[in-house]
N, C-alpha and C positions, 0 to 999 in steps of 0.2 A: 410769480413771486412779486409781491408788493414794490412798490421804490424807497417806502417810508414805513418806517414803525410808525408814525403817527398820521392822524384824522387829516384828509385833504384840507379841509380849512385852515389848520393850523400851518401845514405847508407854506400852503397859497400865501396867507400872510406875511409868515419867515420869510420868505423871497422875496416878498415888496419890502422888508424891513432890513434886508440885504443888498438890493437894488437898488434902493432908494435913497440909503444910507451910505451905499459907494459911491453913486451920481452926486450926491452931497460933500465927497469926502468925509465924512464924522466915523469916527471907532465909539463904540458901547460897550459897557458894563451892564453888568446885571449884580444884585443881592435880594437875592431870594431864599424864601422862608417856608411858606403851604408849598408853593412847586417844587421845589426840592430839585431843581436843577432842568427842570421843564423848558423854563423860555431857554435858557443856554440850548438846549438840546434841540430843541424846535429850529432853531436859527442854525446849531452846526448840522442840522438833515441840507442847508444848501450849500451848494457849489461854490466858490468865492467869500463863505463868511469868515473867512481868517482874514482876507481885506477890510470885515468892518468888525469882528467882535474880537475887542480888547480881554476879557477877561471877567468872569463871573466867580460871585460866591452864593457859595451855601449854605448862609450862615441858621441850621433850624432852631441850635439851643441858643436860650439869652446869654451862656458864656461866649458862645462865639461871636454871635452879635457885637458884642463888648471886645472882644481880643480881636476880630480882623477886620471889623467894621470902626472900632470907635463910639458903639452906642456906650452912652452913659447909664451906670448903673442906674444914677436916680429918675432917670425916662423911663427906663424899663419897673423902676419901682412903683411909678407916680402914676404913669399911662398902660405898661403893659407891654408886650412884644405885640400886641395886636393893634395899633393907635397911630394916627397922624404922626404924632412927635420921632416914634419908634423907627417908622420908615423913610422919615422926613432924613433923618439922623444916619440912616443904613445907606440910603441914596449919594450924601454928602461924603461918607465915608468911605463908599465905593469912588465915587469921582476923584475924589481926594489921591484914593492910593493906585489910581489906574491911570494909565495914559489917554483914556477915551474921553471923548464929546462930551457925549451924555451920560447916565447914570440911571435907570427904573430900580426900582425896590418892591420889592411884594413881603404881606403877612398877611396870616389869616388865619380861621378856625375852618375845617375842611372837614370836620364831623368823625367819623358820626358822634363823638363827645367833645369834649371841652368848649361848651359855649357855655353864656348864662342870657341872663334879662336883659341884660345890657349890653353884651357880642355875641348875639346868639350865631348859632353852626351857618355859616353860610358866609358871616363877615368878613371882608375883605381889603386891604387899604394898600393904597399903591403909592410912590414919590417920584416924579422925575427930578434929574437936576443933573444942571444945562452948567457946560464951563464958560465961565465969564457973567455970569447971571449971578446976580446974588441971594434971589432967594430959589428954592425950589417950588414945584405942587404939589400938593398931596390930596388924594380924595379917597373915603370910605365908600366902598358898595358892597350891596349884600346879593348874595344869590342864593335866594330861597327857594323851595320846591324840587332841591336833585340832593343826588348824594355824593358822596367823599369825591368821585371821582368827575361830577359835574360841576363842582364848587372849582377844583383844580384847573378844567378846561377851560371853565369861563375866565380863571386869574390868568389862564396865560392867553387866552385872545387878547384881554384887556391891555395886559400887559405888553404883548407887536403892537396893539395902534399906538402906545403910548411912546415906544420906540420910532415910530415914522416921523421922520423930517416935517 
């Protein structure tokens, strides 16, 4: 019998992002959007992560977004739930309404529909944001060439490094 529903890599990483983040002292947040509760879950597969994970959301529709996050209607009108502005926005709102350190944010299109020209299936955008920093990061990447369920695993690798210390 396995020890993990999920892929060793993902593991491996949860526990540096657990380990690494208790030796630091910092608690994290998560709002997430394509994972659908992924990194949270990735992170509670270890031992000790209730010492570092403060609390995660799930926010997939633009109304939740809005209702437990704090995203503004007109980001989501002007940019999209898929956009810099949207996760920048999701990240701060998470920090905001959780006791933890940091704060990651993920959206994305995950396929196999709703892309276009402009966010085709694969796109992905992530925020950190750091308590006591003023502003956050955000960066768009795209992971072309897999499907729904390759899009997914890459946002949440991306997603532990961006939680590490």
């Amino acid at each position: 019998m396995p020890d993990s529903l999920l892929p060793p890599d993902i593991v491996a990483l949860a526990r540096r992002v657990v380990e690494e983040n208790a030796r630091a002292g910092r608690r994290i947040s998560l709002a997430e959007s394509c994972t659908g509760g992924l990194v949270a879950g990735a992170i509670t597969e270890i031992p000790g992560s209730s010492d570092v994970l403060d609390r995660s959301y799930v926010t997939y529709s633009n109304a939740a977004k809005q209702a437990d996050l704090g995203v503004e209607g007109d980001i989501l009108d002007a940019f999209g739930a898929v956009s810099v502005a949207c996760v920048y926005a999701m990240a701060r709102g998470a920090l905001e309404r959780s006791g933890a350190d940091v704060a990651v944010a993920i959206s994305g299109i995950a396929g196999p529909g709703g892309g276009s020209e402009m966010k085709p299936v694969g796109t992905v955008v992530f925020a950190r944001a750091i308590r006591g920093e003023e502003r956050a990061t955000a960066e768009e990447r795209l992971f072309a060439d897999t499907d729904r369920g390759g899009v997914r695993r890459q946002a949440v690798l991306c997603a532990l490094e961006l939680l590490l210390p």
